[in-house]
GUTORVO-657385 format. One line per field, with one value per atom (N, C-alpha, C, CB): residue in one letter; atom name; x, y, z. Coordinates in nm, 2 decimals, padded with zeros to 4 digits. Each point is the difference from the previous one (the first is absolute). Glycine has a CB too. Layout:
REM residues N
res <- [A ...]
atom <- [CA ...]
u <- [X ...]
v <- [Y ...]
w <- [Z ...]
REM end
This chain:
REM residues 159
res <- [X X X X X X X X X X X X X X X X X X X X X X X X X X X X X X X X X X X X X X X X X X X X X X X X X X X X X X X X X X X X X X X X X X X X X X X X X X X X X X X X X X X X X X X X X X X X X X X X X X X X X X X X X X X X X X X X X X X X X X X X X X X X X X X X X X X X X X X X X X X X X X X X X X X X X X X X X X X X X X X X X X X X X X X X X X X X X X X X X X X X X X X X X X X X X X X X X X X X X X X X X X X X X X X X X X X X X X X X X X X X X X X X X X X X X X X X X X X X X X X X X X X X X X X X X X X X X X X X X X X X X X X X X X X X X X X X X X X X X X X X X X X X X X X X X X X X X X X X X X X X X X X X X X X X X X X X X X X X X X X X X X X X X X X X X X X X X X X X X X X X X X X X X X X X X X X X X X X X X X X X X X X X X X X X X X X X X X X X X X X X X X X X X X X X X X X X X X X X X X X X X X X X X X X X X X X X X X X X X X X X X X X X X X X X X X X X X X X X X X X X X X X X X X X X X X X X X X X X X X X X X X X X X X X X X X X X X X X X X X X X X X X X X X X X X X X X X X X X X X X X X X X X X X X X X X X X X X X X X X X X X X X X X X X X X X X X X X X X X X X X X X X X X X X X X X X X X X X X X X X X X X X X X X X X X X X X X X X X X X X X X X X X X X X X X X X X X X X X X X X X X X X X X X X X X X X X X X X X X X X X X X X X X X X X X X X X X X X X]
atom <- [N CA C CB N CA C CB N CA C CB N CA C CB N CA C CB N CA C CB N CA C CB N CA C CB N CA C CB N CA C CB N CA C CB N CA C CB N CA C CB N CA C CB N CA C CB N CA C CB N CA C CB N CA C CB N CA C CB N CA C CB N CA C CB N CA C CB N CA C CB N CA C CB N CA C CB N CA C CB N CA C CB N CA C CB N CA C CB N CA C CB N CA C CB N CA C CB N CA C CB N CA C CB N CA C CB N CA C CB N CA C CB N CA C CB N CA C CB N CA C CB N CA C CB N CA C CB N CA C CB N CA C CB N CA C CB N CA C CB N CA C CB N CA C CB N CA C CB N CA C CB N CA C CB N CA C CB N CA C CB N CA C CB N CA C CB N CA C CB N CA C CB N CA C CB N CA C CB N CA C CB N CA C CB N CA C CB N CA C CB N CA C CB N CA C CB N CA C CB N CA C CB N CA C CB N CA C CB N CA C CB N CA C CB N CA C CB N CA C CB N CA C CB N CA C CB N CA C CB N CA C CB N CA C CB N CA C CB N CA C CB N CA C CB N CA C CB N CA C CB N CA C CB N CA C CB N CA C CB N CA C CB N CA C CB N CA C CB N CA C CB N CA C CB N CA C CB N CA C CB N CA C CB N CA C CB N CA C CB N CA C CB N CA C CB N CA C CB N CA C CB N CA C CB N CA C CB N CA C CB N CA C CB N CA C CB N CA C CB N CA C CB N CA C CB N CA C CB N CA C CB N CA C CB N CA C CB N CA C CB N CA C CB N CA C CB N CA C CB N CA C CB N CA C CB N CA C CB N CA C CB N CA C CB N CA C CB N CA C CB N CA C CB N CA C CB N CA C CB N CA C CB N CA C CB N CA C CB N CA C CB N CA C CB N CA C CB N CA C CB N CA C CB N CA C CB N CA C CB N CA C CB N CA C CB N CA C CB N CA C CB N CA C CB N CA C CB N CA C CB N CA C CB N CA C CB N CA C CB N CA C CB N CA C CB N CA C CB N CA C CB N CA C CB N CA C CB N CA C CB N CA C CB N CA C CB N CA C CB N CA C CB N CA C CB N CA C CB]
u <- [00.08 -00.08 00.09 -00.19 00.15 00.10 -00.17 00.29 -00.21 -00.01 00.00 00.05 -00.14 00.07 -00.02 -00.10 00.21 -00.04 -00.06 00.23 -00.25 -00.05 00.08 -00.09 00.22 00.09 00.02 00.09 -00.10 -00.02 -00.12 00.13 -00.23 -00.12 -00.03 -00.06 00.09 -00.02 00.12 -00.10 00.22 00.08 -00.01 00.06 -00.13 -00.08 -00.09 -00.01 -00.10 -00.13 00.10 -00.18 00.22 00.04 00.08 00.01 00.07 00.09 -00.02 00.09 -00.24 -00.03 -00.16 00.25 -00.26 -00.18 -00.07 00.04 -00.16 -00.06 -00.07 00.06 -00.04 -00.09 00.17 -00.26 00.37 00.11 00.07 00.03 -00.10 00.10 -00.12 00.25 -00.30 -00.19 00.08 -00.31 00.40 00.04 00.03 00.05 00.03 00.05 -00.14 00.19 -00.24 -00.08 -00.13 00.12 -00.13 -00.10 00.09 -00.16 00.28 00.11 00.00 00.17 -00.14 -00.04 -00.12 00.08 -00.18 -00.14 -00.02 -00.08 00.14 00.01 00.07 00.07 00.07 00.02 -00.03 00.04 -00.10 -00.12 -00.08 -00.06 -00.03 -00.12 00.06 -00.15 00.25 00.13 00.04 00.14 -00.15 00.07 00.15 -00.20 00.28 00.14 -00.01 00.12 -00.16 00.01 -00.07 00.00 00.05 -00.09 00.05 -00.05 -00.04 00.12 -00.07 00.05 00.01 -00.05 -00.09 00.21 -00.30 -00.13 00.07 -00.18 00.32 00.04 00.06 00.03 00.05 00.03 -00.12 00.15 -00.23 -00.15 00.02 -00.19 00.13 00.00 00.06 -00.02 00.13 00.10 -00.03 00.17 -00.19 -00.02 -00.12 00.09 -00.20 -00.15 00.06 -00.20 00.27 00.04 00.13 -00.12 00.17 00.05 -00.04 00.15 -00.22 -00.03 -00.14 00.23 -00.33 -00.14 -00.03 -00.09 00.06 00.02 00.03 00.08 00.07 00.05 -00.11 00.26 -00.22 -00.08 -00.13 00.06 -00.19 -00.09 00.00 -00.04 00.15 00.03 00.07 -00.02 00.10 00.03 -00.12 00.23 -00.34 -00.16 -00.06 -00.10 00.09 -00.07 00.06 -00.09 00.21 00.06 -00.01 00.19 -00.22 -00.05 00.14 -00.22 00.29 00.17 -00.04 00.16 -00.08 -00.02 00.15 -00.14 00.04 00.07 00.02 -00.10 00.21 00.07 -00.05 00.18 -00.24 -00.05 00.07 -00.19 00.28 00.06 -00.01 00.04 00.03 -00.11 00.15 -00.21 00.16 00.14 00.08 -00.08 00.11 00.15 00.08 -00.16 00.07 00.11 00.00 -00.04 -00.01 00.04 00.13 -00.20 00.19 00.08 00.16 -00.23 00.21 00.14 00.05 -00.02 -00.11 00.07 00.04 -00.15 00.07 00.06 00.17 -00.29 00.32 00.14 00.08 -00.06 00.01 00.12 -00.03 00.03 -00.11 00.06 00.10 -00.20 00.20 00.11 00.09 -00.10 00.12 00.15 00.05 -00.08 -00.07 00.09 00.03 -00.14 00.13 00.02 -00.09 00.25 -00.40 -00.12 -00.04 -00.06 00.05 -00.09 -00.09 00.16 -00.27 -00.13 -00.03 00.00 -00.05 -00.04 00.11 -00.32 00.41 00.12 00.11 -00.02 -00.09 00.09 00.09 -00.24 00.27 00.12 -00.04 00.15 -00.12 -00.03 00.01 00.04 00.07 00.05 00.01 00.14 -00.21 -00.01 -00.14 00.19 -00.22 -00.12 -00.14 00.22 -00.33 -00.11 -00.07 -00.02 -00.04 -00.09 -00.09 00.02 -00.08 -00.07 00.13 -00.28 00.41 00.09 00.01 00.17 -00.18 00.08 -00.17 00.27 -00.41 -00.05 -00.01 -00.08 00.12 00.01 00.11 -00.11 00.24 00.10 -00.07 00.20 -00.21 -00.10 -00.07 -00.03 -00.08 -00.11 00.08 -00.20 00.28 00.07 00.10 00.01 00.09 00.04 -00.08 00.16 -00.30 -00.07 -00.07 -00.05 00.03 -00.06 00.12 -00.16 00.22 00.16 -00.01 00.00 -00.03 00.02 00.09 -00.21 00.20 00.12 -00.06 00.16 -00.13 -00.04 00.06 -00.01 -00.08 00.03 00.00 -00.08 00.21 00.00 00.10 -00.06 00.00 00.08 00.03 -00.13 00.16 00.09 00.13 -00.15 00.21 00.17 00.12 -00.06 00.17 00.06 00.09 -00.01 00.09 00.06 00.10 -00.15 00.25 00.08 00.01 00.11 -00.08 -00.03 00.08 -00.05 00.14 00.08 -00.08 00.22 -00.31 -00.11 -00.01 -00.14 00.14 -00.09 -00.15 00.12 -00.11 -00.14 -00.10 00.05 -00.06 -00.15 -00.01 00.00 00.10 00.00 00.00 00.12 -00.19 -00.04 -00.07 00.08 -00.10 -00.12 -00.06 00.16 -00.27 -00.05 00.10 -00.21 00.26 00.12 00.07 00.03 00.09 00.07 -00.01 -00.01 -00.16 -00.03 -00.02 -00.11 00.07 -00.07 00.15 -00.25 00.36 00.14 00.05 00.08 -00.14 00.06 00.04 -00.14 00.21 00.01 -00.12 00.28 -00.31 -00.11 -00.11 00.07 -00.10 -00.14 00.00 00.00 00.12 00.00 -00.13 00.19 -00.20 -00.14 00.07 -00.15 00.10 00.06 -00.09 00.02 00.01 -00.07 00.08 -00.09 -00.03 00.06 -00.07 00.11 -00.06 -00.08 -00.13 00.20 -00.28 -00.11 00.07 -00.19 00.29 00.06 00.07 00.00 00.12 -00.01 -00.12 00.14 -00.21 -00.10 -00.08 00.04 -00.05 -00.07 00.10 -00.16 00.31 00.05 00.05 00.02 -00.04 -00.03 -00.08 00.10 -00.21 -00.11 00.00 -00.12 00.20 -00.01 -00.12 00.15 -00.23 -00.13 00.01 -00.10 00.05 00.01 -00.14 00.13 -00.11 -00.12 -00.02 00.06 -00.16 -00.05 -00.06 -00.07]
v <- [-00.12 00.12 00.12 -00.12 00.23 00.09 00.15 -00.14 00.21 00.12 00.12 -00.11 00.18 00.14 00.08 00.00 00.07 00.19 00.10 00.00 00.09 00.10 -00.01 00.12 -00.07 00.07 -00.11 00.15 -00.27 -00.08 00.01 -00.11 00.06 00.04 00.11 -00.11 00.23 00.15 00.00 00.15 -00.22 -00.03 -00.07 00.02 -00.11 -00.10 00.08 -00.22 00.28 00.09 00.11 -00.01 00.07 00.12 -00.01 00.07 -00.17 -00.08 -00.11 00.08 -00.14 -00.10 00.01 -00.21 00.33 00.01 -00.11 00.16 -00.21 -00.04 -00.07 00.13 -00.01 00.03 -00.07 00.29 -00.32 -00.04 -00.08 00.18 -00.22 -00.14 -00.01 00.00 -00.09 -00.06 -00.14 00.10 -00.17 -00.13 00.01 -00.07 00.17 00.02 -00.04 00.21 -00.09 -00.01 -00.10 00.19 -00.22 -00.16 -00.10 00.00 00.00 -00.11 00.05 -00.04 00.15 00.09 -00.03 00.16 -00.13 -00.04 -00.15 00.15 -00.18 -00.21 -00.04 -00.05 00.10 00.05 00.02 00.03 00.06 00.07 -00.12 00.33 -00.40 -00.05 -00.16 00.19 -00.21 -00.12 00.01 00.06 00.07 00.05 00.01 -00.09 00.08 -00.03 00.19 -00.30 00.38 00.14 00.08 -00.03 00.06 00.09 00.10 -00.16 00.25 00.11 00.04 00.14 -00.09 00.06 00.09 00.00 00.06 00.05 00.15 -00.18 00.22 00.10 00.08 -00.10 -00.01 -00.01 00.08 -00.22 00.12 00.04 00.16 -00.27 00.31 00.13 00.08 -00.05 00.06 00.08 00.01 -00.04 -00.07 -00.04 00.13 -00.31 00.29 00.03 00.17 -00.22 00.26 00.12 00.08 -00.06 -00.03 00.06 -00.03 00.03 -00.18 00.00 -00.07 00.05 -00.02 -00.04 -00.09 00.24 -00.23 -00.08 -00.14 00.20 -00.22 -00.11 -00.07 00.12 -00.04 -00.05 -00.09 00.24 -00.13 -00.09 -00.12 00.17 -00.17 -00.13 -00.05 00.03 -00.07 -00.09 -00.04 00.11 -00.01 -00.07 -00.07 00.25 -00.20 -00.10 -00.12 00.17 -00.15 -00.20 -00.01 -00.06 00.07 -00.06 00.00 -00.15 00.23 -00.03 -00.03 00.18 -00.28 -00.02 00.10 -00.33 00.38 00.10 -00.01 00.12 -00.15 -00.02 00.09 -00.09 00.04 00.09 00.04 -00.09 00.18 00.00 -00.04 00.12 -00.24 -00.08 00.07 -00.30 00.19 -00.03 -00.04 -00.05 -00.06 -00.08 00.15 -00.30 00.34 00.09 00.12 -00.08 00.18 00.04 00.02 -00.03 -00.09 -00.03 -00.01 -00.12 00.07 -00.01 00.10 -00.17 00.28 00.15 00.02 00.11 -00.11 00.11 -00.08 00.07 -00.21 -00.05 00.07 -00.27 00.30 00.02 00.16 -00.24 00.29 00.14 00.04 00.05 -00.12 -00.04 -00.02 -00.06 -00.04 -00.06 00.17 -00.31 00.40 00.06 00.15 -00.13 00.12 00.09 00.11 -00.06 00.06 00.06 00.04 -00.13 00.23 00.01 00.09 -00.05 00.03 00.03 -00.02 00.15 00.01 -00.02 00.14 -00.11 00.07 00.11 -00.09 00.18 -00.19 -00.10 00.14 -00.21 00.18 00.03 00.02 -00.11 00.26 00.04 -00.06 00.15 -00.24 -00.01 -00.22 00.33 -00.39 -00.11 -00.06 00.03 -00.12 -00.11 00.15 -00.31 00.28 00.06 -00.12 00.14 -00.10 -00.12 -00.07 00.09 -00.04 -00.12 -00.09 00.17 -00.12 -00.07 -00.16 00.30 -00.24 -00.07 -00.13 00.25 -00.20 -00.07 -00.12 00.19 -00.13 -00.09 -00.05 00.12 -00.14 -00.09 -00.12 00.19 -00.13 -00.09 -00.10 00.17 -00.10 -00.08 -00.11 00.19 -00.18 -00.06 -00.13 00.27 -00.21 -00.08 -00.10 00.15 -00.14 -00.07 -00.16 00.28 -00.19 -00.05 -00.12 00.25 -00.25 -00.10 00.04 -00.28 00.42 -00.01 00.08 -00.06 00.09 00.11 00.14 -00.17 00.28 00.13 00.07 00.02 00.03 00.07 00.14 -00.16 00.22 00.16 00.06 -00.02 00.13 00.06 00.16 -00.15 00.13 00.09 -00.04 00.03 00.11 00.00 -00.13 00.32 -00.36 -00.12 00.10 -00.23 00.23 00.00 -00.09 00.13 -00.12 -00.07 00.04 -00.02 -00.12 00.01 00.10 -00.22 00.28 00.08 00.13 -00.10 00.14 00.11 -00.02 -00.01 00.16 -00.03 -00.10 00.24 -00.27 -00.08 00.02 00.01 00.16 00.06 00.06 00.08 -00.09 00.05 -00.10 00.17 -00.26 -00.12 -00.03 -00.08 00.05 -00.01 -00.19 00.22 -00.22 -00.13 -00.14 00.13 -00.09 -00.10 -00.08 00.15 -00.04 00.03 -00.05 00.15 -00.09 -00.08 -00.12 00.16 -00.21 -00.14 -00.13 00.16 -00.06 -00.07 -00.01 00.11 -00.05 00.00 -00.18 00.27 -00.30 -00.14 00.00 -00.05 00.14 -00.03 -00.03 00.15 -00.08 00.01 -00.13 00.29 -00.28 -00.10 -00.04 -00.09 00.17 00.04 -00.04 00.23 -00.35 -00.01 00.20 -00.41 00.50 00.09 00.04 00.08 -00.07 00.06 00.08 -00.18 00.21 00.12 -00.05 00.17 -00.09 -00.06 -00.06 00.17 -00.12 -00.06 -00.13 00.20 -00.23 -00.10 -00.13 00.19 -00.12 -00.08 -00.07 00.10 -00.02 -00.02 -00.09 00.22 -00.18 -00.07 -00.19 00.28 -00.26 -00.14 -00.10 00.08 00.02 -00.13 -00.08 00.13 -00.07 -00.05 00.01 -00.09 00.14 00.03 00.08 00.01 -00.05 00.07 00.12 -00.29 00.35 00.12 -00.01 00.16 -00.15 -00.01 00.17 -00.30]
w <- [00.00 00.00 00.00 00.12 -00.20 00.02 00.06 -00.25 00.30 00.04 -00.05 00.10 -00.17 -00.10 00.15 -00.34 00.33 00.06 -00.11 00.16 -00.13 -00.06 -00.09 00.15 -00.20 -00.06 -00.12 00.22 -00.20 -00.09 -00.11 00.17 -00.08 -00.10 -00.09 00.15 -00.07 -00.07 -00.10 00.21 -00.23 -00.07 -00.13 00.20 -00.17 -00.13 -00.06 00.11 -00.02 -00.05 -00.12 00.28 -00.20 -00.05 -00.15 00.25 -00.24 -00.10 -00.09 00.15 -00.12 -00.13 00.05 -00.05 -00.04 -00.06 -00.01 -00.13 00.19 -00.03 -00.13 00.17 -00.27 -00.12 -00.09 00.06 00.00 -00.12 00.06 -00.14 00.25 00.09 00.01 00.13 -00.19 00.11 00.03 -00.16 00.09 00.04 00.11 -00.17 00.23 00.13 00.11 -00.10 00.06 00.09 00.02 -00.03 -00.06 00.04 00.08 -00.24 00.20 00.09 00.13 -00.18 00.23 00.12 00.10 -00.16 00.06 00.05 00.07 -00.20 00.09 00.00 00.15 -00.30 00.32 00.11 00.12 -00.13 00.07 00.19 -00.01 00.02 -00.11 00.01 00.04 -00.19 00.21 00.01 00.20 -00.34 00.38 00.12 00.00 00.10 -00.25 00.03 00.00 -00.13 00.10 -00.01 00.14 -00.28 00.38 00.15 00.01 00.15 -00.07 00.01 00.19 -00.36 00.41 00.16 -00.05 00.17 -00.09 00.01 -00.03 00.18 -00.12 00.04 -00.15 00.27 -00.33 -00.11 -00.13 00.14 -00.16 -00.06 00.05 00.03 00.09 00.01 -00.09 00.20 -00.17 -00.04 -00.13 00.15 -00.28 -00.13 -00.02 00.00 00.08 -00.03 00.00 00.16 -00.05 -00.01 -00.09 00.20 -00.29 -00.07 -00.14 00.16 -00.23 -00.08 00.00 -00.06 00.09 00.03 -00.15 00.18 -00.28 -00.12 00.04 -00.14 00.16 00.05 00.12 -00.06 00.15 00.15 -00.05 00.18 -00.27 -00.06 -00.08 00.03 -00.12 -00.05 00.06 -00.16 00.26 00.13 00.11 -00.03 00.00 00.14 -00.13 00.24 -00.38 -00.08 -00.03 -00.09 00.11 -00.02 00.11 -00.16 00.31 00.12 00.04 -00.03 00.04 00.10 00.13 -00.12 00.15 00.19 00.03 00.06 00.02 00.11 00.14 -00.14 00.18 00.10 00.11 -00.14 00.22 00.11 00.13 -00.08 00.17 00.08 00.10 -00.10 00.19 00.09 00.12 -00.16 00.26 00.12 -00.04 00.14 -00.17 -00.09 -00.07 -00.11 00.02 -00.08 00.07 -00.23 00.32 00.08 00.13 -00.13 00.15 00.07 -00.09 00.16 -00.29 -00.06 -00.04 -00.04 00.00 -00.07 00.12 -00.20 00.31 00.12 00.03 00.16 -00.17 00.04 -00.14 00.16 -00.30 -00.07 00.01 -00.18 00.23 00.00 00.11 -00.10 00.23 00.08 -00.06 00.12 -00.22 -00.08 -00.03 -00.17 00.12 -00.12 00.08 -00.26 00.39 00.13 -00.04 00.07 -00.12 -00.03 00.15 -00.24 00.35 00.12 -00.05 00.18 -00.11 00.00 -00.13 00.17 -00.27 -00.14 -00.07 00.05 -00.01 -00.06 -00.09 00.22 -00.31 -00.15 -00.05 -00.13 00.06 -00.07 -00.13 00.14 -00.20 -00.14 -00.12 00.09 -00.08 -00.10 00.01 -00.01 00.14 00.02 00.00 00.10 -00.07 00.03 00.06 00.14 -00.18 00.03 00.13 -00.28 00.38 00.04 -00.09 00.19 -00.28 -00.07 -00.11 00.00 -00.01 -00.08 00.18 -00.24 00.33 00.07 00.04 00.10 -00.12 -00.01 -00.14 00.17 -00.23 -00.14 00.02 -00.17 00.23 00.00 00.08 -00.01 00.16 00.09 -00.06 00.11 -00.21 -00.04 -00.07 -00.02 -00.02 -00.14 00.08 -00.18 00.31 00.06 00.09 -00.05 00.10 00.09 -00.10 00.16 -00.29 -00.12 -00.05 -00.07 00.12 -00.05 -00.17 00.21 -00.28 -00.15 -00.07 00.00 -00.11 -00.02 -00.01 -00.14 00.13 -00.02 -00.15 00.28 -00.39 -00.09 00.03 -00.13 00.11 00.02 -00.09 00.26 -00.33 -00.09 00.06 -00.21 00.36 00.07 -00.03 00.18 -00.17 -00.05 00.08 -00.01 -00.04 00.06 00.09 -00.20 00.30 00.07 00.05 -00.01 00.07 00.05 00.17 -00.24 00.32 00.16 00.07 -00.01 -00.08 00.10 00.02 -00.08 00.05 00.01 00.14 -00.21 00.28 00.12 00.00 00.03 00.05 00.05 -00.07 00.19 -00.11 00.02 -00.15 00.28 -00.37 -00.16 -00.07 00.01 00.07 -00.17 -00.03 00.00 -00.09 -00.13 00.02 -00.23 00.17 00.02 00.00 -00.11 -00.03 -00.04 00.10 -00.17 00.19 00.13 00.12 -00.09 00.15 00.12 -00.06 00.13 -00.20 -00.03 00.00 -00.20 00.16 -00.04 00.14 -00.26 00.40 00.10 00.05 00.05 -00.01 00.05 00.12 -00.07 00.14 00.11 -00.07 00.16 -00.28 -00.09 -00.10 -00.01 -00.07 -00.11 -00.06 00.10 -00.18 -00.08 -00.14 00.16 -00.27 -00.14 -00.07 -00.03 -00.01 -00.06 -00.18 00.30 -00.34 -00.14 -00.07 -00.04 -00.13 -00.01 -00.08 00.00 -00.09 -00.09 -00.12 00.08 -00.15 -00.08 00.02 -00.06 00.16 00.06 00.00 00.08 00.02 -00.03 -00.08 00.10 -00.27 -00.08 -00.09 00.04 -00.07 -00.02 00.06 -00.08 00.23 00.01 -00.01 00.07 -00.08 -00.05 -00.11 00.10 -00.23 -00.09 -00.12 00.18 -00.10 -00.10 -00.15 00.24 -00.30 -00.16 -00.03 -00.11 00.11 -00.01 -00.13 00.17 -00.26 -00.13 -00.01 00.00]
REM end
């Protein structure tokens, strides 16, 4: 099962139209309607608010949406610890709390995470990292990659 964040999906949207990749996207669909494609509830948000288009064609293919329970709570709150996050004074240029709920969701879920956030390397402060990054932490060890990546391992042939 893989995991899109936001940045992925709005990535695809934005970048393979509908109306000149439809192969894409019935494979997509096939996907969600499969459950190998989820995304956290928090995730969706974010989508609805920057590209609403999208958001509707992800509630019309029925995406299951990862709902924030205890379990994932409890692990964002230990990796924002890892990433020396106190209180809600993230860092400009690192992890958002809904990035750090979507790692959560993704690591509780034992699956991988798709994120077409920038790659970094661990020598970054902590509190300055990007999904990737955290996800590459040895505490986290999250497999994550991008939408291309992704699309290229499946192997699928788009018509």
């Amino acid at each position: 099962m893989q995991i899109f964040d936001a940045s992925s999906i709005i990535y695809a949207w934005d970048n393979y139209p509908i109306s000149q990749f439809p192969g894409l996207w019935e494979w997509l669909a096939s996907e969600i309607k499969k459950k190998n494609l989820v995304m956290p509830s928090v995730a969706v948000e974010e989508v609805e608010n920057k590209t609403p288009d999208c958001c509707k064609w992800l509630k019309e293919n029925e995406l299951e949406q990862l709902k924030i329970g205890n379990s994932i709570l409890r692990e964002a709150i230990r990796i924002k610890g890892l990433l020396g996050i106190a209180d809600d004074r993230y860092h400009s240029k690192g992890v958002g709390e809904n990035d750090i709920f979507i790692i959560a969701s993704t690591r509780i879920s034992g699956a991988e995470l798709v994120s077409n956030e920038g790659r970094q390397n661990l020598e970054v402060t902590p509190a300055k990292r990007k999904i990737p990054a955290v996800c590459a932490m040895k505490e986290v060890s999250i497999p994550c990659v991008n939408f291309i990546e992704y699309i290229k391992r499946s192997k699928v042939v788009f018509c």
